[in-house]
C-alpha positions as CSV (number, residue, x, y, z in Angstrom):
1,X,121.1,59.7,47.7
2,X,118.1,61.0,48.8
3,X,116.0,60.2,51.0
4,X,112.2,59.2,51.3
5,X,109.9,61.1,52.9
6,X,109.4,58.4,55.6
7,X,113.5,58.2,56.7
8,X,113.2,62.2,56.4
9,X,109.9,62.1,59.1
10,X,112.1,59.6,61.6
11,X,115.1,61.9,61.2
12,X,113.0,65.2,62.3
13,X,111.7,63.1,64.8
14,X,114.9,61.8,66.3
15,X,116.1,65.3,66.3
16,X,113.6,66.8,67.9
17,X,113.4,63.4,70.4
18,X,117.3,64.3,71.3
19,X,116.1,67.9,71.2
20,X,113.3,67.3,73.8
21,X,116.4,65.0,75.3
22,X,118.1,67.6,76.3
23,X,116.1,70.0,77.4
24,X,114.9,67.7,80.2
25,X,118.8,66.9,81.6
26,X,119.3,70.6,81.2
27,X,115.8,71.4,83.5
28,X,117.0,68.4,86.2
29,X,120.1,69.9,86.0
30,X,118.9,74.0,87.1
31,X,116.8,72.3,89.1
32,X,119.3,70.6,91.2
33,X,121.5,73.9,90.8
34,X,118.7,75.9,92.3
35,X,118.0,73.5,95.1
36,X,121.7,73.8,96.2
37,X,122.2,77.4,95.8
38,X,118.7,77.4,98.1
39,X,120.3,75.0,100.5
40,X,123.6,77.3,100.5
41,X,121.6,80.7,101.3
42,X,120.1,79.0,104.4
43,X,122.5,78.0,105.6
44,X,124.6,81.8,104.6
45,X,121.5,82.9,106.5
46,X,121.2,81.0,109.7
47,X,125.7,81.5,109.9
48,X,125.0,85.5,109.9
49,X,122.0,85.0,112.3
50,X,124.1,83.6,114.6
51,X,127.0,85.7,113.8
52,X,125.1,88.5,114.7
53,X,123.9,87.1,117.9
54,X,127.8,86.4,119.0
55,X,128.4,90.5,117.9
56,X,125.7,91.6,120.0
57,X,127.2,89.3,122.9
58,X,130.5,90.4,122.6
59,X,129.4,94.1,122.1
60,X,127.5,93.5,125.6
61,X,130.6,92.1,126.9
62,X,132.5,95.0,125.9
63,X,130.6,97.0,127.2
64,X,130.7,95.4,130.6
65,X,134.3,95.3,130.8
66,X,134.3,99.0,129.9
67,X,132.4,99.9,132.8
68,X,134.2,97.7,134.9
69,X,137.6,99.2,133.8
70,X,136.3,102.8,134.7
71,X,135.6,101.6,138.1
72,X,139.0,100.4,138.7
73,X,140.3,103.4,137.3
74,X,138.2,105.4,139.3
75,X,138.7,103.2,142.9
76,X,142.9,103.1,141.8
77,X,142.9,107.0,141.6
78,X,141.1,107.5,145.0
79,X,143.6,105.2,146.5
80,X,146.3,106.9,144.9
81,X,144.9,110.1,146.4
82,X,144.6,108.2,149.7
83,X,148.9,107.5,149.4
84,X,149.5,110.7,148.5
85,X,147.5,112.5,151.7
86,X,149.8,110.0,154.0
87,X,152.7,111.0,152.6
88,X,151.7,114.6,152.3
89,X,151.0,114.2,155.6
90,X,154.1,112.3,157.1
């Protein structure tokens, strides 16, 4: 029932072989795990680059049209004024 010395040695060593085992797959594994969480935040980062480049576009667009809307405004109410003084005047 027991066991010599020499099976006890190639047990340990087969543990500690299966040990070793798995620390390795488990290394490859974070490893791969980091390299596609990197992968993920570069992409994240370049996606919100460019999202903020289309913000500040639209923003400048907004902007624009704004402007160009008080202009309208501004050329409708002197035309309005301009109907009003003919038929003031009529």
């Amino acid at each position: 029932m027991f066991q010599q010395p020499e099976e006890q040695e190639v047990d340990a060593l087969s543990r500690l072989e299966e040990r070793i085992q798995r620390a390795v797959a488990l290394v490859l594994k974070l490893r791969e795990e980091k390299e596609a969480a990197q992968k993920e935040l570069t992409e994240t980062q370049q996606a919100w680059e460019e999202s903020q480049a289309e913000n500040a576009k639209l923003s400048e667009e907004l902007n624009a049209l704004r402007s160009e809307r008080k202009q309208v405004r501004g050329r409708l109410e002197k035309l309005l004024d301009h109907i009003d003084q003919l038929g003031a005047g009529a």
